[in-house]
C-alpha positions in Angstrom: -3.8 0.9 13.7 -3.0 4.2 13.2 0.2 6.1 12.5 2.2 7.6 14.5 2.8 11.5 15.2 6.1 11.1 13.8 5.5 9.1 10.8 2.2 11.8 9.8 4.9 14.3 9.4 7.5 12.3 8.0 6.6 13.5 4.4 6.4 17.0 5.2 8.9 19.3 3.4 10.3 22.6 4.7 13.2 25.3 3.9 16.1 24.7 6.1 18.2 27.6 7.3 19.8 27.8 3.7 16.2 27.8 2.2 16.4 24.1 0.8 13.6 22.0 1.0 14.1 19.6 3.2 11.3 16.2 4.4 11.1 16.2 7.8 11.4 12.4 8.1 15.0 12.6 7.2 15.7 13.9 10.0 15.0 11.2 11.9 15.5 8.3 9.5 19.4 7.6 11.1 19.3 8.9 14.7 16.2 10.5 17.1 16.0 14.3 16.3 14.1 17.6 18.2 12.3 19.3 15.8 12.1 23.2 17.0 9.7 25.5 15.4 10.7 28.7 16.2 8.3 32.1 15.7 9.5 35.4 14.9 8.0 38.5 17.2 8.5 41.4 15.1 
């Protein structure tokens, strides 16, 4: 069976707003979360 969407990116890390790393998949781990990705024109 394969994995889910959510759990593929589960182990991916980003910078937050305050430029911490932070794994996507904590996001969700408690509660459902929206995950915006938002690109800057300029």
């Amino acid at each position: 069976m394969e994995p889910s969407f959510s759990n593929k990116l589960a182990f991916i890390t980003l910078p937050d707003c305050d430029n911490r790393e932070t794994r996507l998949g904590s996001l969700w781990d408690k509660r459902p979360a929206v995950v915006v990705f938002l690109r800057h024109y300029g």
